[in-house]
BAKE-833012 format. One record per residue: residue in one letter; x, z, y of N, C-alpha, C in turn. Coordinates in steps of 0.2 Angstrom, whole numbers, padded with zeros to 4 digits, always signed. Example, Ala and Ser with C-alpha at 12.3 -4.5 7.8 and 13.67 -1.06 7.14 Angstrom:
REM BAKE-833012
A+0066+0039-0028+0062+0039-0022+0066+0039-0016 S+0064+0035-0011+0068+0036-0005+0064+0039+0000 
END
This chain:
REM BAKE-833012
X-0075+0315-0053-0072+0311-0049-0074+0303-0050 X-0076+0302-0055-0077+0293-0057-0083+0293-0054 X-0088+0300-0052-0094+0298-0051-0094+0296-0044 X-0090+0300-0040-0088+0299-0034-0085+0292-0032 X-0080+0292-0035-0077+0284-0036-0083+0278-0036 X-0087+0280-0040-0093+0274-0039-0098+0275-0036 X-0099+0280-0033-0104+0281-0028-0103+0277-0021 X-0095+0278-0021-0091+0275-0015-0090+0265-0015 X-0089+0266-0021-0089+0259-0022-0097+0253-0021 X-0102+0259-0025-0107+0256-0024-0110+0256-0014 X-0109+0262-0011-0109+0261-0003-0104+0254-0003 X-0100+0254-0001-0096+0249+0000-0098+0243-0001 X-0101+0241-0008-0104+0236-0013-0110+0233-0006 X-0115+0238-0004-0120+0240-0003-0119+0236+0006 X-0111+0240+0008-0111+0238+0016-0110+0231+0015 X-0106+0228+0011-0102+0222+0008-0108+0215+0009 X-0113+0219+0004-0121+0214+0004-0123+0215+0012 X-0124+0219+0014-0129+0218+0021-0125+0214+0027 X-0118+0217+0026-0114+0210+0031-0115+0203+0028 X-0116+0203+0023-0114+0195+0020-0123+0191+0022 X-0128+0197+0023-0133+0194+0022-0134+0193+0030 X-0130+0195+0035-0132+0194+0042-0127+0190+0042 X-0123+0188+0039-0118+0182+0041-0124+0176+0038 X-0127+0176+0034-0130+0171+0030-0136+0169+0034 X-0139+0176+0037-0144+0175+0044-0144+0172+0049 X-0136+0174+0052-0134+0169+0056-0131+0163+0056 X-0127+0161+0050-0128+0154+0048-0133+0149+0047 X-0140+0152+0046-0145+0150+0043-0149+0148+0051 X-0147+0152+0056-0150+0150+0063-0147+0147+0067 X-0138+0146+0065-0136+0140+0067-0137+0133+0064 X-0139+0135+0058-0139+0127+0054-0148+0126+0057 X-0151+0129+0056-0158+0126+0063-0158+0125+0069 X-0153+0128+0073-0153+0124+0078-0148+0117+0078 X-0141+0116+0075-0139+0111+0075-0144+0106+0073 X-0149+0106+0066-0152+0101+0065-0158+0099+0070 X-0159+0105+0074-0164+0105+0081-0160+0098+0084 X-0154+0099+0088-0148+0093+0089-0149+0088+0090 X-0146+0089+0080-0146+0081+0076-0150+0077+0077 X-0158+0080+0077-0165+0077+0076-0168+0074+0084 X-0165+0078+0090-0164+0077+0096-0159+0072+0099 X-0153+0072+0095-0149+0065+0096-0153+0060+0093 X-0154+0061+0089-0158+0054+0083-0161+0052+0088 X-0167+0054+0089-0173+0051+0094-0169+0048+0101 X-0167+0052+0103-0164+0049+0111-0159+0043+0109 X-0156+0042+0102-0153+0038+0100-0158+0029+0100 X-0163+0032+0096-0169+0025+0097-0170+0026+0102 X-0172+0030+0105-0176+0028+0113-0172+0024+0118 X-0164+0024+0117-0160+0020+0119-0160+0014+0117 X-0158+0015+0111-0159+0006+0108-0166+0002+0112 X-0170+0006+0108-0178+0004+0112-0178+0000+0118 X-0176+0005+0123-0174+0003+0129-0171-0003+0130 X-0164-0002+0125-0159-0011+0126-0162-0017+0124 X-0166-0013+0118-0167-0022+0116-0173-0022+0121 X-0179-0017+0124-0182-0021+0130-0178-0025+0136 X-0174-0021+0137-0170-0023+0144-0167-0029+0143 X-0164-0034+0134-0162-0038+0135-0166-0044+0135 X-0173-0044+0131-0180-0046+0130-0182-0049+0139 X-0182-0041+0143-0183-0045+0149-0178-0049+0152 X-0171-0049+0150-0166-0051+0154-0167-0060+0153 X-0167-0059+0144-0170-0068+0143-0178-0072+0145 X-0182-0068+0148-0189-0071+0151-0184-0070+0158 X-0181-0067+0162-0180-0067+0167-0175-0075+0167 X-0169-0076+0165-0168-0081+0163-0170-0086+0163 X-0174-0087+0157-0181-0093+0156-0183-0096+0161 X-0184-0088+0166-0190-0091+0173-0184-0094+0178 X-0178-0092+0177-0175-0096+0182-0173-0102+0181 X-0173-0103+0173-0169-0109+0172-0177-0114+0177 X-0183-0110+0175-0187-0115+0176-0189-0116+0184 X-0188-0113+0186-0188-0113+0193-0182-0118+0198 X-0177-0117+0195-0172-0124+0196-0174-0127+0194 X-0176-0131+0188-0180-0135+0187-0184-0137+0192 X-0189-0134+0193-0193-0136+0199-0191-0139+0205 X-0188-0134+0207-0182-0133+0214-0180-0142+0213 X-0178-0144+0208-0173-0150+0207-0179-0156+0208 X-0183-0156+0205-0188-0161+0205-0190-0161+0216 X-0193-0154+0216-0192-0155+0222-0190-0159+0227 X-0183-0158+0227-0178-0159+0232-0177-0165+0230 X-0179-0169+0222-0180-0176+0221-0186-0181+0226 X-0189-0175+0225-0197-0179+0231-0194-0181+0237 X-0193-0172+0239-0189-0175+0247-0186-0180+0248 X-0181-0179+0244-0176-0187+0245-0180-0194+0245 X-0182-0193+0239-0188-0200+0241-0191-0201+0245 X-0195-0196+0248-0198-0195+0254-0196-0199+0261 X-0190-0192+0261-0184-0196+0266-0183-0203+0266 X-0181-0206+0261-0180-0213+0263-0184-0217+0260 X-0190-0215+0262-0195-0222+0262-0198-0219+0268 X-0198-0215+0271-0198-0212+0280-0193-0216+0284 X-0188-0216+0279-0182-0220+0283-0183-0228+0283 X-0186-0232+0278-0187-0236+0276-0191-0241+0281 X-0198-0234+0280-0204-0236+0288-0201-0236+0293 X-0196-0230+0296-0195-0231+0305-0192-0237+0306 X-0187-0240+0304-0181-0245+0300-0183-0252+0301 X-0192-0251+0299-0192-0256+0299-0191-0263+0294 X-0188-0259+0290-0187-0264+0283-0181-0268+0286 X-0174-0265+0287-0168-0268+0292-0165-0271+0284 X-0164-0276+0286-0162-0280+0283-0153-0281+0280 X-0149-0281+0276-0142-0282+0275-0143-0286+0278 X-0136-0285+0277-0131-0293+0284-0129-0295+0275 X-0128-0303+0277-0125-0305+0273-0119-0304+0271 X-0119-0304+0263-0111-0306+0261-0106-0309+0263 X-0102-0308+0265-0095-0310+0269-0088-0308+0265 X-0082-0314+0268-0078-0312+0258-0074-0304+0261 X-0074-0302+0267-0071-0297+0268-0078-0290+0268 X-0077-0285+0267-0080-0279+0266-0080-0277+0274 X-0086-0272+0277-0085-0271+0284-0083-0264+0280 X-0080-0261+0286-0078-0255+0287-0081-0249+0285 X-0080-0245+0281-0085-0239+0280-0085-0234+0287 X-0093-0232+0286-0092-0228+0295-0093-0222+0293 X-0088-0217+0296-0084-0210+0295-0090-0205+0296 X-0096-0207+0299-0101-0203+0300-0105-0203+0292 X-0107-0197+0291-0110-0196+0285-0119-0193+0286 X-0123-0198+0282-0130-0193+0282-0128-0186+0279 X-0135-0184+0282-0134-0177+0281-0138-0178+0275 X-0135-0171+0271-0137-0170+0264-0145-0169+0262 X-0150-0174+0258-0156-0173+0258-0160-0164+0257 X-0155-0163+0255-0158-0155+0251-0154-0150+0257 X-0152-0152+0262-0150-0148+0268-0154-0148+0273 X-0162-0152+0272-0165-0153+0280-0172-0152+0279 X-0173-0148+0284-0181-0145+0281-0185-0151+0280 X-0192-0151+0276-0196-0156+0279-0198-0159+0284 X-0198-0166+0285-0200-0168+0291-0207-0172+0290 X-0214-0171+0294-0220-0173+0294-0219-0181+0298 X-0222-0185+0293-0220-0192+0297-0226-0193+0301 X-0224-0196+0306-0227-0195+0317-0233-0201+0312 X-0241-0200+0315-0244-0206+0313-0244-0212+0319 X-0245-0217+0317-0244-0224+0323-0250-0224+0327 X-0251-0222+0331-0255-0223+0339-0256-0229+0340 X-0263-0231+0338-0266-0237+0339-0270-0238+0346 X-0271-0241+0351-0274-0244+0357-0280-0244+0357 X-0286-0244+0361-0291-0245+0359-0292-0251+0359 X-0288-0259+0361-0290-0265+0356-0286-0265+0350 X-0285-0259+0346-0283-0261+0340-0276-0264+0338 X-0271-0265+0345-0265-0267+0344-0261-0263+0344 X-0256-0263+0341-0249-0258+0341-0246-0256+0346 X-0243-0250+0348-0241-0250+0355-0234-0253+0353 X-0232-0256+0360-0226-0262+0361-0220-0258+0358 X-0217-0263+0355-0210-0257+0353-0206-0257+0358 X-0201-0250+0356-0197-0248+0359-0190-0249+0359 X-0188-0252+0364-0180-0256+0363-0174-0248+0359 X-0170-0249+0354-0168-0242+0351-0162-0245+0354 X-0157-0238+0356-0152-0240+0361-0146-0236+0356 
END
């Protein structure tokens, strides 16, 4: 009976290991696929960073260029203005202030238009006669 007793015991021993050794095999196939995973999050992990710190990279040259573009933009719209009134200065005439007076004249309610609101204007060239005089001016009404 003891020899049967261990004979039983050794199967059982015997089933005990082969369960435990496909439990170990299937843990062993999970623990390589998670690390599959892991090492697949990792990477798409930096390819993301990667990505941001490019995306921020381009968002400061993108920046830069605009700061520098307004810049330009402003210089610009300084030409025109100077443009504009020394165009205005030639149609004009060179108009003269009125004198000082101890009262102040009344401010007029009509406003220039905004230099940076008017497209370009090409100044008209003066059309000269063929003896070389000016043509007669124009009464402005």
């Amino acid at each position: 009976m003891k020899l049967d007793d261990l004979k039983k015991a050794a199967a059982k021993v015997q089933q005990d290991r082969q369960l435990a050794e496909r439990k170990a095999a299937e843990l062993r196939q999970k623990a390589k696929v998670a690390k599959a995973k892991a090492e697949q999050a990792r990477l798409q992990h930096k390819r993301l960073r990667k990505a941001a710190k490019e995306a921020k990279k381009l968002a400061l040259e993108a920046e830069d260029l605009v700061c520098e573009q307004n810049q330009v933009l402003e210089e610009a719209r300084k030409r025109l203005a100077k443009a504009l009134k020394k165009l205005a200065k030639a149609k004009g005439g060179g108009a003269k202030k009125a004198p000082m007076t101890g009262a102040r004249p009344a401010k007029s309610t009509l406003r220039k238009p905004a230099a940076d609101n008017l497209p370009p204007i090409a100044p008209k060239a003066e059309q000269t006669t063929v003896t070389g005089q000016p043509p007669p001016a124009r009464p402005t009404v």
